[in-house]
C-alpha positions in Angstrom: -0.7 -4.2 0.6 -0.3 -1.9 -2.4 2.0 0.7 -3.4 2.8 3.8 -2.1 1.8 6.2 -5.0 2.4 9.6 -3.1 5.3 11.2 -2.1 4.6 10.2 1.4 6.9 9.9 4.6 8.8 6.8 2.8 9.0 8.4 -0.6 10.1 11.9 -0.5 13.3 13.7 -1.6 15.5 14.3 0.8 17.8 15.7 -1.4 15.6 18.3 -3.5 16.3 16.9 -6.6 13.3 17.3 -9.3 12.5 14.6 -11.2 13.5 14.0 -14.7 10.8 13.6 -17.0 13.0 10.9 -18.6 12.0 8.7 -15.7 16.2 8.9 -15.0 17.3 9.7 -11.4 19.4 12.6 -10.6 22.5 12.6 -11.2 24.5 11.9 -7.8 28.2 12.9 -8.5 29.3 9.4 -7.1 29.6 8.1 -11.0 27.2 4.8 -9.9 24.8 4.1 -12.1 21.7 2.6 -10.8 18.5 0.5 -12.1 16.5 3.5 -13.7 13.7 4.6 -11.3 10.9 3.1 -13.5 12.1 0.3 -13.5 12.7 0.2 -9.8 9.3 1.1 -9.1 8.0 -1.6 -11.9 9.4 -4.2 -10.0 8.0 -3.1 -6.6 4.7 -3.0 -7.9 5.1 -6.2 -8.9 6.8 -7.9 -6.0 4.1 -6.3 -3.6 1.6 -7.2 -6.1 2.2 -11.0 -4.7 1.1 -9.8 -1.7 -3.0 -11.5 -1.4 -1.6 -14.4 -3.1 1.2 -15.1 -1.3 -1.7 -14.5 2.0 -3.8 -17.1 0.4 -0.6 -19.5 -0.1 0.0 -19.5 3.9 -3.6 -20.6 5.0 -3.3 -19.4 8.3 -6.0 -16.5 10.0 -6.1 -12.6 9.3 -4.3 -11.3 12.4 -1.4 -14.2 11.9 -0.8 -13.6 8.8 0.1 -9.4 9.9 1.7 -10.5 12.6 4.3 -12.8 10.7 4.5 -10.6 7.6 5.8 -7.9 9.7 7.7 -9.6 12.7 9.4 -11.5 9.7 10.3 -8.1 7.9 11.9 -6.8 10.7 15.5 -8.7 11.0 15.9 -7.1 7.4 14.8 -3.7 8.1 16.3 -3.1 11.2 20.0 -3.1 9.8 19.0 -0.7 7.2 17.6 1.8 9.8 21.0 1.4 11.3 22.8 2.1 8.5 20.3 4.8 7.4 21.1 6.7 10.8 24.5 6.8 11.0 24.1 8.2 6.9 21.4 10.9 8.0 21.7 10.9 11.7 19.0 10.0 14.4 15.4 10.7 13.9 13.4 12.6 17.0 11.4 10.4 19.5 8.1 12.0 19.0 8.7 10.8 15.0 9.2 7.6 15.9 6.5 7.3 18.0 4.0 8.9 15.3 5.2 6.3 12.9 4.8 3.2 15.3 1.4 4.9 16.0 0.6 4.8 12.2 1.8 1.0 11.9 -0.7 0.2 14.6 -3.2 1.5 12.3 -1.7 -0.2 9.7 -2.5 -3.1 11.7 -5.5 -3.3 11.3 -5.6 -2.5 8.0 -3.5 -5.7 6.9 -6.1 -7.9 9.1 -9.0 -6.5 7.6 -7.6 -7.3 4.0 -6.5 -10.7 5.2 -10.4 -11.1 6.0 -11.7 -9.8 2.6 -8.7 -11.9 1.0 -11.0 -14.7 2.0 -13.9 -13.4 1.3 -13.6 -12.2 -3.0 -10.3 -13.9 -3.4 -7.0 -12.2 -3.8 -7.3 -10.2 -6.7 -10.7 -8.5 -6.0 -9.0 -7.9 -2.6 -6.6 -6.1 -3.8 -8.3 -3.9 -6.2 -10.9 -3.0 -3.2 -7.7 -2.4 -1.0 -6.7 0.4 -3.9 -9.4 3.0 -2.7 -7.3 4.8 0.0 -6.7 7.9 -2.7 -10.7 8.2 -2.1 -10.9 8.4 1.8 -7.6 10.0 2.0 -9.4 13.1 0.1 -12.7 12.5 2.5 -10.6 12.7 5.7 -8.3 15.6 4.5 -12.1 17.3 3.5 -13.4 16.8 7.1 -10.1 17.2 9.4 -7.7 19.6 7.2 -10.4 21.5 5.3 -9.0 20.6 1.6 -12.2 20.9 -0.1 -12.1 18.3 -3.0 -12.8 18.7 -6.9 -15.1 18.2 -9.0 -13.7 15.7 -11.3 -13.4 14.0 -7.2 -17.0 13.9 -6.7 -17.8 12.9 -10.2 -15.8 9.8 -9.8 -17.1 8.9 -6.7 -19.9 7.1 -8.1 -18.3 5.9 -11.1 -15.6 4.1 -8.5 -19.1 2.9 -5.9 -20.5 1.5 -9.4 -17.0 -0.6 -10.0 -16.7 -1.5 -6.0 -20.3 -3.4 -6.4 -19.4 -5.1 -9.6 -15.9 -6.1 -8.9 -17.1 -7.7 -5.3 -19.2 -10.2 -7.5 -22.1 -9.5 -5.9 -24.2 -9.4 -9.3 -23.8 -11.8 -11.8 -22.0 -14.4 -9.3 -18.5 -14.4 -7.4 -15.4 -15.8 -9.5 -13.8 -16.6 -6.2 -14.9 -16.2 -2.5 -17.9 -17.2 -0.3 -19.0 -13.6 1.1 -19.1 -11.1 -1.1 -20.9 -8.5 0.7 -18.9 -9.2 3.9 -15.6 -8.7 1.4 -16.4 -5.4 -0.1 -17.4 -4.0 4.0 -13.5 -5.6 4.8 -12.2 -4.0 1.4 -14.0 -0.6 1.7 -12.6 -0.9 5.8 -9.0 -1.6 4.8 -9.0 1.3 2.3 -9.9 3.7 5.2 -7.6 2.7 7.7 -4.9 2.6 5.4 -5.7 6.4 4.7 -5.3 7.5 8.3 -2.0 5.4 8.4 -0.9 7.6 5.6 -2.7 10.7 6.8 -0.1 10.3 10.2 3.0 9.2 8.1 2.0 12.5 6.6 1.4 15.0 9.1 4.3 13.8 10.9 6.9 13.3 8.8 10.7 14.3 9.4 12.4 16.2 7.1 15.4 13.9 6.9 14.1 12.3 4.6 14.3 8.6 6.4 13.3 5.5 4.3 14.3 3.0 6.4 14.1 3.9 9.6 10.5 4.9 9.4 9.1 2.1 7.3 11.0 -0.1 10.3 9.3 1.7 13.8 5.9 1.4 11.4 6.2 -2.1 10.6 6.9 -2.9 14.3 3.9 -1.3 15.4 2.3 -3.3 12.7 3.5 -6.2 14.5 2.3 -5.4 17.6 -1.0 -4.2 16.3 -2.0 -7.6 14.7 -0.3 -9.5 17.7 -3.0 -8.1 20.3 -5.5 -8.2 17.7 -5.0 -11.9 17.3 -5.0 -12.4 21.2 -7.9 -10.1 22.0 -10.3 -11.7 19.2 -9.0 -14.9 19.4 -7.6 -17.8 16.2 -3.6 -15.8 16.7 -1.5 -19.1 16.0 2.1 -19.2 17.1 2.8 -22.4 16.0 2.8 -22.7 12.2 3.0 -25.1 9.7 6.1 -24.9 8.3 5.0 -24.7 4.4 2.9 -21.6 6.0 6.0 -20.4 7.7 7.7 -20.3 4.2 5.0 -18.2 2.4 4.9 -16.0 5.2 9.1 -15.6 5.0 8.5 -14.9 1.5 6.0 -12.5 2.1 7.9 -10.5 4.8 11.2 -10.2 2.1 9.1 -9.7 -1.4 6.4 -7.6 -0.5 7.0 -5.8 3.2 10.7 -5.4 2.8 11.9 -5.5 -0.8 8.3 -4.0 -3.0 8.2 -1.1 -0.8 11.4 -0.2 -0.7 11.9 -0.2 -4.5 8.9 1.7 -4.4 9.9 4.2 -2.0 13.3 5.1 -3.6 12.6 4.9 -6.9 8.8 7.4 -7.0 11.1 10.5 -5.7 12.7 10.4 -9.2 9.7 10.0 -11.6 7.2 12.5 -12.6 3.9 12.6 -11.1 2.2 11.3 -14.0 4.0 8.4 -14.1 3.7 7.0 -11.1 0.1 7.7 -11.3 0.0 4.8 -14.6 1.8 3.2 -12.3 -0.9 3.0 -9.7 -2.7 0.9 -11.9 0.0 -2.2 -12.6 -0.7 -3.1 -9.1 -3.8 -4.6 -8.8 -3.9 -5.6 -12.3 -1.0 -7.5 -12.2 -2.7 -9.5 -8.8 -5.5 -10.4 -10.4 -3.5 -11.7 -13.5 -1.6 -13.6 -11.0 -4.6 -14.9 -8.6 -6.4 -16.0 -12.0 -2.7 -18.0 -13.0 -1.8 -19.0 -9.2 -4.8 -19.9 -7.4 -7.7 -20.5 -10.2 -9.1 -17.2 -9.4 -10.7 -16.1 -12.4 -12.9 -13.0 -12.5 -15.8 -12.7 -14.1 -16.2 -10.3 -17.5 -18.5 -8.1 -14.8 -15.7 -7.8 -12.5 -13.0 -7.1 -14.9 -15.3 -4.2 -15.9 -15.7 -3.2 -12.4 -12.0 -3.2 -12.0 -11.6 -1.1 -14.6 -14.2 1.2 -13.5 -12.6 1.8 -9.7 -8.7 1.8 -11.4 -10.1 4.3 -13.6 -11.7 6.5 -10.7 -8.9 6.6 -9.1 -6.5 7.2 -11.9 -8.6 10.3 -12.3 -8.7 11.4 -9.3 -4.6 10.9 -8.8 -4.0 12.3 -12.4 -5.9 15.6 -11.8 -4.1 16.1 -8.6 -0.6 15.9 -10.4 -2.1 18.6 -13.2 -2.1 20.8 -10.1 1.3 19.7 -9.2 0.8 17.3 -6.3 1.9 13.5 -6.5 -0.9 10.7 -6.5 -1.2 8.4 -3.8 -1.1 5.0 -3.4 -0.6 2.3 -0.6 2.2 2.8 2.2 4.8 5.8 1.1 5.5 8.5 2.3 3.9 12.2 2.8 5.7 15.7 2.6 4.0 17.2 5.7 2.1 19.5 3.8 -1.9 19.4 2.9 -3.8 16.2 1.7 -2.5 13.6 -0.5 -4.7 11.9 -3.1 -0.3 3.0 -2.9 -2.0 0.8 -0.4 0.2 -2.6 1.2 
């Protein structure tokens, strides 16, 4: 998964307070000091940046591998939501059944990047999982009427033009057997991701929850990939237990602990920001998918890389110019119009 870039239904303010252009977070009145927000969000990005390795490391199918990264997450984010209600008080039902209705979607987002995992390799994955900001836009064009830019539909074929390259589809695949079938799988998880965040969105309490929602979406997450593994078959419930341990890892690093550095720290920072941000993401996983698994892309699909992180940097950027946060892959939405990290 990437990161949440947006001020989403996991990343807003509850409180009110602006951000600092200093990157430093408000100041609280409790006379704590914590980890400065850029930081915070620094090391999510990197932890969830793991992520399509750490899928690679288990070895076990698409719809397993969601099931356990999410099931796993759950004894840790469960006491949080606990503790988060008794701070900020109960959420309503209907909330908490929009947000397991947007983890089902999210579902199938994570087994559809499982399958294009194995398809380019884990750091081509993840940069082809990065292209929500695009279909957000498209869907928030068709259902919500937010016309987009120009500088929008200029970059749309800069980012098509990076898509084909970084796939490996000309001048030979650095890693992975099925190019073509990886970039329909990337291009797919990119626009189910964008109507999980389009519902975190348009649904979102006002509380200003963290916890609780990431928790009710991550269990319908669970039970999304669950019958997904049973209706198309290969769902293993028995694992090796070396698979077992990357998937435990997983769960903690990237489902639990990235996004919630991410979604605490992005409230504080200025719009800007985070937008560079959006970038160390899949950057960093294809730095680490070249160092961990011998995934080395080629000089055509570092340029392609470059070409859809720069599309979408643009297209994020000019949406902060107008005062509206970028997005990214799983945070949270202030129930307004359209937003511009993925998992």
């Amino acid at each position: 998964m990437s990161v949440p870039y947006d001020e989403t239904v996991l990343t807003s303010n509850a409180s009110g307070a602006r951000p600092d252009p200093a990157g430093s977070p408000p100041a609280s009145g409790t006379g704590t000091s914590a980890p400065p927000p850029a930081l915070r969000a620094a090391l999510g990005a990197a932890c969830i940046s793991s992520s399509a390795i750490l899928v690679t490391l288990a070895h076990v199918g698409p719809a397993t591998t969601a099931f356990y990264r999410c099931a796993l997450a759950l004894p840790a984010l469960v006491p949080l939501a606990i503790a988060e209600q008794r701070t900020r008080g109960p959420r309503a039902l209907q909330t908490r059944l929009y947000a397991v209705l947007a983890g089902l979607f999210l579902s199938v987002d994570l087994v559809l990047w499982n399958h294009s995992i194995a398809d380019v390799g884990a750091g081509v994955a993840t940069v082809l999982g990065n292209l929500q900001v695009l279909f957000v836009a498209v869907l928030a064009w068709m259902l919500l009427k937010e016309r987009p830019g120009r500088r929008f539909l200029s970059m749309l074929p800069v980012v098509f033009i990076g898509v084909v390259l970084v796939s490996g589809a000309i001048g030979g695949s650095a890693a992975g057997l099925h190019p073509a079938a990886g970039i329909g799988f990337g291009v797919a998880t990119s626009a189910t991701y964008a109507v999980f965040l389009l519902i975190m969105r348009q649904k979102a309490p006002a509380s200003g929850h963290v916890a609780g929602q990431l928790a009710d979406a991550t269990a319908g997450s669970a039970v999304g990939a669950l019958l997904l593994g049973l209706g198309f078959g290969g769902f293993q419930f028995h694992l090796p237990w070396a698979s077992f341990g990357w998937l435990l890892v997983l769960a903690l690093l990237s489902q639990t602990g990235g996004w919630l550095l991410i979604t605490s720290s992005l409230p504080q920072l200025p719009a800007a920001m985070s937008s560079l941000l959006l970038l160390l993401q899949p950057a960093a996983a294809m730095v680490l998918a070249a160092i961990v698994l011998g995934q080395r892309p080629t000089l055509l699909q570092v340029a392609g890389a470059v070409l859809v992180c720069g599309g979408v940097l643009a297209v994020a950027w000019v949406r902060s110019a107008r005062g509206q946060p970028p997005t990214g892959r799983g945070g949270r939405v202030r129930p307004q119009p359209v937003i511009a990290n993925r998992t």
